[in-house]
DRENMARVO-286731 format. One record per atom (N, C-alpha, C): residue number from 1; chain; atom name; x, y, z. Coordinates in Angstrom, 2 decimals. Example, Ala and Ser with C-alpha at 12.3 -4.5 7.8 and 13.67 -1.06 7.14 Angstrom:
BEGIN
@num->1 chaine->A atome->N xx->13.19 yy->-5.69 zz->7.80
@num->1 chaine->A atome->CA xx->12.30 yy->-4.50 zz->7.80
@num->1 chaine->A atome->C xx->13.20 yy->-3.30 zz->7.80
@num->2 chaine->A atome->N xx->12.85 yy->-2.25 zz->7.08
@num->2 chaine->A atome->CA xx->13.67 yy->-1.06 zz->7.14
@num->2 chaine->A atome->C xx->12.90 yy->0.03 zz->7.87
# end
This chain:
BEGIN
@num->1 chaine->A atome->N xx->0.84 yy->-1.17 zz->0.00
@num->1 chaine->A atome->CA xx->0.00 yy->0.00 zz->0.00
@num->1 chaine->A atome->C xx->0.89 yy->1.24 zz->0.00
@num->2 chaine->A atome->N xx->0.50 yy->2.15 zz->-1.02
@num->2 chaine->A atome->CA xx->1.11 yy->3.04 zz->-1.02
@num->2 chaine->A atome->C xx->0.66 yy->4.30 zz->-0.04
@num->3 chaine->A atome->N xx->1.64 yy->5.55 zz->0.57
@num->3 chaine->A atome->CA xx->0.94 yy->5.98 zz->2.15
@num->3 chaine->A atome->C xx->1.73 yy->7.59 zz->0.64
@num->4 chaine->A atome->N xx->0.52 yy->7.97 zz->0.94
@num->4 chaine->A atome->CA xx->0.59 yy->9.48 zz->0.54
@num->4 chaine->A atome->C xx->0.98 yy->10.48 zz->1.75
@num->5 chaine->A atome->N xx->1.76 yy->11.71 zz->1.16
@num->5 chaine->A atome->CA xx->2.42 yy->12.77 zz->1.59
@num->5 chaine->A atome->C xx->0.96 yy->13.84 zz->1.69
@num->6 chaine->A atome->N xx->0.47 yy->14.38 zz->2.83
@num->6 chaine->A atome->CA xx->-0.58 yy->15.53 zz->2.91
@num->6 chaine->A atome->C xx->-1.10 yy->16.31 zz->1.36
@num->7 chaine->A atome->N xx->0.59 yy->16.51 zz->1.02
@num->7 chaine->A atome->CA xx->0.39 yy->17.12 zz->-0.53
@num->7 chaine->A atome->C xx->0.16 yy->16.62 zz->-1.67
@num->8 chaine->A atome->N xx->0.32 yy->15.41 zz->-1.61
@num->8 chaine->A atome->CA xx->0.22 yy->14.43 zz->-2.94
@num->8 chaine->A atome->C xx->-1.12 yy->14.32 zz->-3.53
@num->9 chaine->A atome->N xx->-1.63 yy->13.58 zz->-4.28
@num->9 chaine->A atome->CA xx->-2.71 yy->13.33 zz->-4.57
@num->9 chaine->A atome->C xx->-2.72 yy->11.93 zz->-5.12
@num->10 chaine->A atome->N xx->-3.60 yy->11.24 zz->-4.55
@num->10 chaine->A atome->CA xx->-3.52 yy->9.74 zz->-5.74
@num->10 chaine->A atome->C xx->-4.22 yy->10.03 zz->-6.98
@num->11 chaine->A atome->N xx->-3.46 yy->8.98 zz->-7.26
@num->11 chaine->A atome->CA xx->-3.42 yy->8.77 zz->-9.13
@num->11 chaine->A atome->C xx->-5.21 yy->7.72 zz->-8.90
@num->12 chaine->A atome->N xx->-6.37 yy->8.64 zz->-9.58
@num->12 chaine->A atome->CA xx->-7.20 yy->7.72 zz->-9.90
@num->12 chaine->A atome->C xx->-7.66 yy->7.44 zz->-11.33
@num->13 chaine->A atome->N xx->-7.91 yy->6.03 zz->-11.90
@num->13 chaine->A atome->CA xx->-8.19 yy->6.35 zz->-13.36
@num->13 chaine->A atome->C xx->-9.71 yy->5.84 zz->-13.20
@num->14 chaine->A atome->N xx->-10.20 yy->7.23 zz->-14.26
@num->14 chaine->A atome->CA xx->-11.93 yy->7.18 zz->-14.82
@num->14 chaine->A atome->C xx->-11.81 yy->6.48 zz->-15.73
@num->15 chaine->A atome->N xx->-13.14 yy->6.34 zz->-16.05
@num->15 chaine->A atome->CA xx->-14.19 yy->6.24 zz->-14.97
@num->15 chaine->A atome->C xx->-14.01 yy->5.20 zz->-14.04
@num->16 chaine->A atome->N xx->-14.80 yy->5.09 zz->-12.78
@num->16 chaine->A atome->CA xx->-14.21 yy->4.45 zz->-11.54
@num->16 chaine->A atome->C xx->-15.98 yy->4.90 zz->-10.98
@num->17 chaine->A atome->N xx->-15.97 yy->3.59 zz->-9.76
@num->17 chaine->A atome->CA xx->-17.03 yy->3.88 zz->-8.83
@num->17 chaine->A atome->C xx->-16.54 yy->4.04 zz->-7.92
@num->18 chaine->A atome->N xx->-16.43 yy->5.20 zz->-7.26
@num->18 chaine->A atome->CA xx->-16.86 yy->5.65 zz->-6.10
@num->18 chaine->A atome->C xx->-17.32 yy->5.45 zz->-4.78
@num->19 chaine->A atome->N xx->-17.31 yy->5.10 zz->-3.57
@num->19 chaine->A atome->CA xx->-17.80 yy->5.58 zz->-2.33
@num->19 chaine->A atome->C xx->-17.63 yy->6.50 zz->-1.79
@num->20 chaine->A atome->N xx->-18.96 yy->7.09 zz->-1.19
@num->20 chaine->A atome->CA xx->-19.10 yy->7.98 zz->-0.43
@num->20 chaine->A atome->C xx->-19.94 yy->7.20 zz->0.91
@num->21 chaine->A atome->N xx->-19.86 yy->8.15 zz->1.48
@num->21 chaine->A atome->CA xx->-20.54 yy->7.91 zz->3.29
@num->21 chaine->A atome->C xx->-20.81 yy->8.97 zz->3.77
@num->22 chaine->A atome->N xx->-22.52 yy->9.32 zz->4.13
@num->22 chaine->A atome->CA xx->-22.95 yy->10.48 zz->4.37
@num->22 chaine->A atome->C xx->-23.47 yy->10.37 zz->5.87
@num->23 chaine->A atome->N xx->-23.86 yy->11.86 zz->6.70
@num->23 chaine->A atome->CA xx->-24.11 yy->11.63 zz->8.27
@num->23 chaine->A atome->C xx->-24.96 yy->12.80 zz->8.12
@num->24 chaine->A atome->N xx->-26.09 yy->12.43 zz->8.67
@num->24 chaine->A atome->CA xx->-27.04 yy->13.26 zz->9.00
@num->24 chaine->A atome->C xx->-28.09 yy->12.91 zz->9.96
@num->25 chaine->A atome->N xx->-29.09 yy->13.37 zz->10.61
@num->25 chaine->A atome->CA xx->-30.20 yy->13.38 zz->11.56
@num->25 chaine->A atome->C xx->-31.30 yy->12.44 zz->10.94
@num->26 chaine->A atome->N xx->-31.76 yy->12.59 zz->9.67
@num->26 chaine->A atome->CA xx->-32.97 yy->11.95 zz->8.46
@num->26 chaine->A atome->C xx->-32.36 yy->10.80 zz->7.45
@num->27 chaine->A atome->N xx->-32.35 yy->9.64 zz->7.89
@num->27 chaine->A atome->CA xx->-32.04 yy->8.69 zz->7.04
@num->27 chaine->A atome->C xx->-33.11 yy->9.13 zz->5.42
@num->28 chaine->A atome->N xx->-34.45 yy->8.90 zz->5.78
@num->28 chaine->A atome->CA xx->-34.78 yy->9.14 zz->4.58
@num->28 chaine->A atome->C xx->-35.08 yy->10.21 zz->3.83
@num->29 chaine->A atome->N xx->-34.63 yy->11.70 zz->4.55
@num->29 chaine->A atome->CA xx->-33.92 yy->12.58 zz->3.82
@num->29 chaine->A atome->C xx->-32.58 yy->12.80 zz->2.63
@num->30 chaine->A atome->N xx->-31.80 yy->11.76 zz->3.70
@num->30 chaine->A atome->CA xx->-30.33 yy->11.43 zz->2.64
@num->30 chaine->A atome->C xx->-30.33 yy->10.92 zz->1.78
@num->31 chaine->A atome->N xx->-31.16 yy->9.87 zz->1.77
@num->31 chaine->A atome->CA xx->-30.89 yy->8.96 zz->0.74
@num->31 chaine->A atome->C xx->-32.04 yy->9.88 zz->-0.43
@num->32 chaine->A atome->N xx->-32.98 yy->10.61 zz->0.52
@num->32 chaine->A atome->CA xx->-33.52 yy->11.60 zz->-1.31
@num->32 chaine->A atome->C xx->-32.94 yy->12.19 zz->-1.71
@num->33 chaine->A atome->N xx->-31.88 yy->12.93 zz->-0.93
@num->33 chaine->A atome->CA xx->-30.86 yy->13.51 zz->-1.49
@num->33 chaine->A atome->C xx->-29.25 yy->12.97 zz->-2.17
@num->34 chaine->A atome->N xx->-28.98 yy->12.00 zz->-2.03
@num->34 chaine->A atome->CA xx->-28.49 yy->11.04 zz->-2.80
@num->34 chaine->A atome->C xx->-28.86 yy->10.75 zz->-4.32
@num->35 chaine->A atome->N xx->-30.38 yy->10.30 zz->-4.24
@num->35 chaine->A atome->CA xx->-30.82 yy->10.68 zz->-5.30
@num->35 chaine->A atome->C xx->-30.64 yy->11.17 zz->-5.90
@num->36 chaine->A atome->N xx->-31.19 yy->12.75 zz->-5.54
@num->36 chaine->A atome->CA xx->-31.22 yy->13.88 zz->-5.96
@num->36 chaine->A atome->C xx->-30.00 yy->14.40 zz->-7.15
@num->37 chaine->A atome->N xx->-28.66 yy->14.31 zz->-6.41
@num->37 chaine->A atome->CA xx->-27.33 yy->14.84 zz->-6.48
@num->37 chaine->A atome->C xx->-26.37 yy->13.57 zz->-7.27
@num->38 chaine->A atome->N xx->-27.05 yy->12.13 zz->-7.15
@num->38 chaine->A atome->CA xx->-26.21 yy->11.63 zz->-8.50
@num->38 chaine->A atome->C xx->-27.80 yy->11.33 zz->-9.33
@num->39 chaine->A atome->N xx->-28.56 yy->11.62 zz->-9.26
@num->39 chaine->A atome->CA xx->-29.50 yy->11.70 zz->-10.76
@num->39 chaine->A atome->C xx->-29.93 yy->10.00 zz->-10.94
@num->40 chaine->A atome->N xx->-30.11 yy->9.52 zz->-9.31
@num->40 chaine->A atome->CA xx->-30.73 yy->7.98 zz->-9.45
@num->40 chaine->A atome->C xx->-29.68 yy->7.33 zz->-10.18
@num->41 chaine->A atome->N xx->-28.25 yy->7.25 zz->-9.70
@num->41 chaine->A atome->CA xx->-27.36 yy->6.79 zz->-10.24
@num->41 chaine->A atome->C xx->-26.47 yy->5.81 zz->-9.47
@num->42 chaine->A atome->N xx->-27.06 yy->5.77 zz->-8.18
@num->42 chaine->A atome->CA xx->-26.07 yy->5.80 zz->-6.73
@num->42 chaine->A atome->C xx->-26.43 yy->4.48 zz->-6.81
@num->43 chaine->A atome->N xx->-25.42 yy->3.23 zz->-6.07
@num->43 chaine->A atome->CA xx->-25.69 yy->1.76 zz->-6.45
@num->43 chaine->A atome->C xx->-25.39 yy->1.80 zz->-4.95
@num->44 chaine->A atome->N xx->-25.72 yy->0.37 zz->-4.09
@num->44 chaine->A atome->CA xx->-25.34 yy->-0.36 zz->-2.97
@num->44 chaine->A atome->C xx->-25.29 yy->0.63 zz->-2.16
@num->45 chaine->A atome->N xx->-26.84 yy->1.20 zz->-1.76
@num->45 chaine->A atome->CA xx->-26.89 yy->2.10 zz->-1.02
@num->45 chaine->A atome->C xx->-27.49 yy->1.44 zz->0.37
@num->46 chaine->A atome->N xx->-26.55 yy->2.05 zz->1.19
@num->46 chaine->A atome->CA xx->-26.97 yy->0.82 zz->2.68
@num->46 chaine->A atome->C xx->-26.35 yy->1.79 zz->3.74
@num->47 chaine->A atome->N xx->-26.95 yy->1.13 zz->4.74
@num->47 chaine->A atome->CA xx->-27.06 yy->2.07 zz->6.26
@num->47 chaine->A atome->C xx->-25.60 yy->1.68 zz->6.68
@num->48 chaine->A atome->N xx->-24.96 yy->2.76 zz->7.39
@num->48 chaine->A atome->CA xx->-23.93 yy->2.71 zz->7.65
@num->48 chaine->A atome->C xx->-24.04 yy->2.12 zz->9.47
@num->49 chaine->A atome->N xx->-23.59 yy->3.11 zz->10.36
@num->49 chaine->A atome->CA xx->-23.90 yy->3.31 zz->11.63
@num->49 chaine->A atome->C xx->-24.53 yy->4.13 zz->12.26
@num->50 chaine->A atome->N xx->-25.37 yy->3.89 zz->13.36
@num->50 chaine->A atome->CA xx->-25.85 yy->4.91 zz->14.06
@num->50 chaine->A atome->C xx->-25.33 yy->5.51 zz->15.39
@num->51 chaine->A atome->N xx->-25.30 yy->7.00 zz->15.33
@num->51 chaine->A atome->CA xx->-24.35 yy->7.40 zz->16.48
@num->51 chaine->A atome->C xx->-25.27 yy->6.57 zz->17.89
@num->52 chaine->A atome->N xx->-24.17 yy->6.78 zz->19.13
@num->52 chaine->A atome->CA xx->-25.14 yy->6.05 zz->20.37
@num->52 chaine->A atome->C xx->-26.24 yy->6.67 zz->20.97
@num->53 chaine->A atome->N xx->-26.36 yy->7.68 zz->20.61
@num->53 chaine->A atome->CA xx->-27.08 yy->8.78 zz->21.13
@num->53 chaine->A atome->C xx->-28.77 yy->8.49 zz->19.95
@num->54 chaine->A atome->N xx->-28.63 yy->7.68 zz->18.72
@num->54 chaine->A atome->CA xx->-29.66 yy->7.60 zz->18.25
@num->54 chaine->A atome->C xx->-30.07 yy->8.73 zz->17.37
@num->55 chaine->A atome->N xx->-29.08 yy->9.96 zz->17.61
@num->55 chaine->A atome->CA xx->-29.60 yy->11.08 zz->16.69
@num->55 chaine->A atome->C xx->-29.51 yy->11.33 zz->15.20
@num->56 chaine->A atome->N xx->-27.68 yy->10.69 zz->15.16
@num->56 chaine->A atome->CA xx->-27.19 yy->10.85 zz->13.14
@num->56 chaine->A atome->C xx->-27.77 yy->9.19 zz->13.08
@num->57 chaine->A atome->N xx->-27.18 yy->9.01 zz->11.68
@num->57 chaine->A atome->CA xx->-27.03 yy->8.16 zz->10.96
@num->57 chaine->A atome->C xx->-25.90 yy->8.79 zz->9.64
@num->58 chaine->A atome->N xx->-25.62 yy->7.22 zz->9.28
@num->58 chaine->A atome->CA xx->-24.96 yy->7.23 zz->8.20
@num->58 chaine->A atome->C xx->-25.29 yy->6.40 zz->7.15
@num->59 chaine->A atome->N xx->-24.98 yy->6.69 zz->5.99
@num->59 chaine->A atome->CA xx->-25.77 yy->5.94 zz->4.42
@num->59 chaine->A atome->C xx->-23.82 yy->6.11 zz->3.67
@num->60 chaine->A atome->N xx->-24.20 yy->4.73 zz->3.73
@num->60 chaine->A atome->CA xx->-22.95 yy->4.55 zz->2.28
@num->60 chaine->A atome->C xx->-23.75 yy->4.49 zz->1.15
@num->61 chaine->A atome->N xx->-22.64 yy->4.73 zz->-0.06
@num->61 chaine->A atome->CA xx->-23.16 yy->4.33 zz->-1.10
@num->61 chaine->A atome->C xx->-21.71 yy->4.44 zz->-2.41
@num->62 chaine->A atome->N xx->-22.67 yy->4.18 zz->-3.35
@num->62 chaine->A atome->CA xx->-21.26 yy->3.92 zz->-4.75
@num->62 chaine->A atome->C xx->-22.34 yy->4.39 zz->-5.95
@num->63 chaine->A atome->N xx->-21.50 yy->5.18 zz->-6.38
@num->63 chaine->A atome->CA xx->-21.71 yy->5.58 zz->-8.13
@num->63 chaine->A atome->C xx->-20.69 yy->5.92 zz->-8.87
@num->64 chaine->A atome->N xx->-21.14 yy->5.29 zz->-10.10
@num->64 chaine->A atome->CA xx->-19.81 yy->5.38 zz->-11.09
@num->64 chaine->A atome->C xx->-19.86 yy->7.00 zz->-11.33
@num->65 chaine->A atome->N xx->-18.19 yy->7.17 zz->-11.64
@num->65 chaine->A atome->CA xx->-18.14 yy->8.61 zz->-11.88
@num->65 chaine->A atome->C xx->-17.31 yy->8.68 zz->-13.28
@num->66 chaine->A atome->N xx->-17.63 yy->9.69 zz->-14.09
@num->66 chaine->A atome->CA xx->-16.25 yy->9.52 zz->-15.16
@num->66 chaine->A atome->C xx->-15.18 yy->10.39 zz->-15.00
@num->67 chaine->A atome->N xx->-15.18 yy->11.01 zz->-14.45
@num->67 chaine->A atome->CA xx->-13.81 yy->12.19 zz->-14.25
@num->67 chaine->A atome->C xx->-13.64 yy->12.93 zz->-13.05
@num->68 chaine->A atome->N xx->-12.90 yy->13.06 zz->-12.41
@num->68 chaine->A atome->CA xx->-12.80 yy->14.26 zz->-11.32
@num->68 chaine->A atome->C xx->-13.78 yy->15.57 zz->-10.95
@num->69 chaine->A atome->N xx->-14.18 yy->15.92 zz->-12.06
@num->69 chaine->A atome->CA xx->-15.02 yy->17.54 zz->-11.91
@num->69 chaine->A atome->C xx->-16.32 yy->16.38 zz->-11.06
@num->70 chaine->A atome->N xx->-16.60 yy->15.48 zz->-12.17
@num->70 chaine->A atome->CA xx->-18.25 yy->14.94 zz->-11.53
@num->70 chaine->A atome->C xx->-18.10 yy->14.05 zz->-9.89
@num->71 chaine->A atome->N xx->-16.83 yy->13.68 zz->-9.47
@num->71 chaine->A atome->CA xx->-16.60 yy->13.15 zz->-8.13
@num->71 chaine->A atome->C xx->-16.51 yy->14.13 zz->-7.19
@num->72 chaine->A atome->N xx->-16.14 yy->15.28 zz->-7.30
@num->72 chaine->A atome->CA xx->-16.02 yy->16.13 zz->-6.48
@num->72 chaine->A atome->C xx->-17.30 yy->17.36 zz->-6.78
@num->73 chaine->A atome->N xx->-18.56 yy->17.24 zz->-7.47
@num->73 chaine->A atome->CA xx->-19.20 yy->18.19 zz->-7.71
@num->73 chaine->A atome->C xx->-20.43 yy->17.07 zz->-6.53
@num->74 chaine->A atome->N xx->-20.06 yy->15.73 zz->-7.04
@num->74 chaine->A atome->CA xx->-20.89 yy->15.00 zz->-6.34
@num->74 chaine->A atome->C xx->-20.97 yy->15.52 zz->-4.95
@num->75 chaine->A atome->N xx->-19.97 yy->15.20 zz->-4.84
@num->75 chaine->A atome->CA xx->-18.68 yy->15.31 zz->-2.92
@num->75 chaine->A atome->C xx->-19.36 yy->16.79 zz->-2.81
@num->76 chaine->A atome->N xx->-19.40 yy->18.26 zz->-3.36
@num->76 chaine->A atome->CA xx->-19.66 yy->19.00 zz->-2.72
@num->76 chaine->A atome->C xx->-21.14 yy->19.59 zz->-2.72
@num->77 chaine->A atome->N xx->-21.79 yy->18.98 zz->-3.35
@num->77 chaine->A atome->CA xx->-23.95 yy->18.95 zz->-3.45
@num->77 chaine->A atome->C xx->-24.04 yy->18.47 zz->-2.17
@num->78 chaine->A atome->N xx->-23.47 yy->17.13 zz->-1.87
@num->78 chaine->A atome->CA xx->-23.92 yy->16.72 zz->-0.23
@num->78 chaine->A atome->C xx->-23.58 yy->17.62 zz->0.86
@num->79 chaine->A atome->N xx->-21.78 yy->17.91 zz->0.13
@num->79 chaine->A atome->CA xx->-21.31 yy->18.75 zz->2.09
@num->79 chaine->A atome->C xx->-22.67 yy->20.38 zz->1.63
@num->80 chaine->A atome->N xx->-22.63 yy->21.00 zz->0.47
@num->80 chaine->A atome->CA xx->-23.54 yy->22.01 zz->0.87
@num->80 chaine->A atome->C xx->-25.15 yy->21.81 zz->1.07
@num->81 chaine->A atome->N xx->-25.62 yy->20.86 zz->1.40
@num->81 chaine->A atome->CA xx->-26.70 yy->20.70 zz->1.26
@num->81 chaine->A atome->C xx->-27.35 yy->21.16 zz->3.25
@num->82 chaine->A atome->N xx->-28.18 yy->20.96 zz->3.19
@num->82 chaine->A atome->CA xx->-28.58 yy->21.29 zz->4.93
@num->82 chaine->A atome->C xx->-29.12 yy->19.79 zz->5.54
@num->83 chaine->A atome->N xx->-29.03 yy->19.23 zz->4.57
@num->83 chaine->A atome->CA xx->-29.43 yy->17.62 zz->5.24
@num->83 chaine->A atome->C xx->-28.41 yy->16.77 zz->5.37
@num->84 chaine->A atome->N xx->-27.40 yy->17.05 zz->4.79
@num->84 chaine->A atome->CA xx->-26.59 yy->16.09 zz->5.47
@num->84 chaine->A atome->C xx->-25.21 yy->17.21 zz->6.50
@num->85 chaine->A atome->N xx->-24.86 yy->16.33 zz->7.36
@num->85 chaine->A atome->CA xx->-23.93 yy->17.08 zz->8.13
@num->85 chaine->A atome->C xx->-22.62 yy->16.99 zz->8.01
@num->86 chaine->A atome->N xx->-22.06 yy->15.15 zz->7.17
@num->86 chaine->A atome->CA xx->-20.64 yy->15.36 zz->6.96
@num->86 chaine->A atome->C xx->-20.97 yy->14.50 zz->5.71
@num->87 chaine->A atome->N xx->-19.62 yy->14.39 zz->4.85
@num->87 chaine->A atome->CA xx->-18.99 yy->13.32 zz->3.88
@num->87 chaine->A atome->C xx->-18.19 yy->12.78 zz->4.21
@num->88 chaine->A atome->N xx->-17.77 yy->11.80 zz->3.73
@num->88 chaine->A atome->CA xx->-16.83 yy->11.05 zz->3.66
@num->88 chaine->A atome->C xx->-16.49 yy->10.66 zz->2.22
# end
């Protein structure tokens, strides 16, 4: 396994699927918004963990992406959205 430098970036080749892992309060808020933001594209979408407290949740999921602009436009529809609280 190769261990990247803070500054580096890995080498990914497109198209490629993707995971993401989202945390928010509304499971079935996220996952409409999942929806929403890959365009009913999102595959092996499944519950992650729930904090102990019962309040977040988390939703993994995978969609193919073809290039960088669309992995990271993905990545930033969720972090700005008001329903979900983090990415991964």
């Amino acid at each position: 396994m190769k261990v990247f430098r803070h500054n580096e970036k890995p080498e990914i080749n497109y198209p490629t699927v993707w995971e993401y892992c989202v945390m928010g309060e509304d499971p079935d808020a996220l996952r409409a918004l999942i929806g929403q933001v890959t365009m009913n594209r999102a595959k092996k979408i499944r519950h992650g963990n729930t904090s102990r407290s019962g309040k977040y949740v988390s939703i993994r999921f995978q969609v193919a992406v073809t290039n960088e602009a669309e992995r990271l436009r993905i990545f930033e529809d969720l972090r700005d959205s008001d329903i979900c609280r983090w990415v991964l």
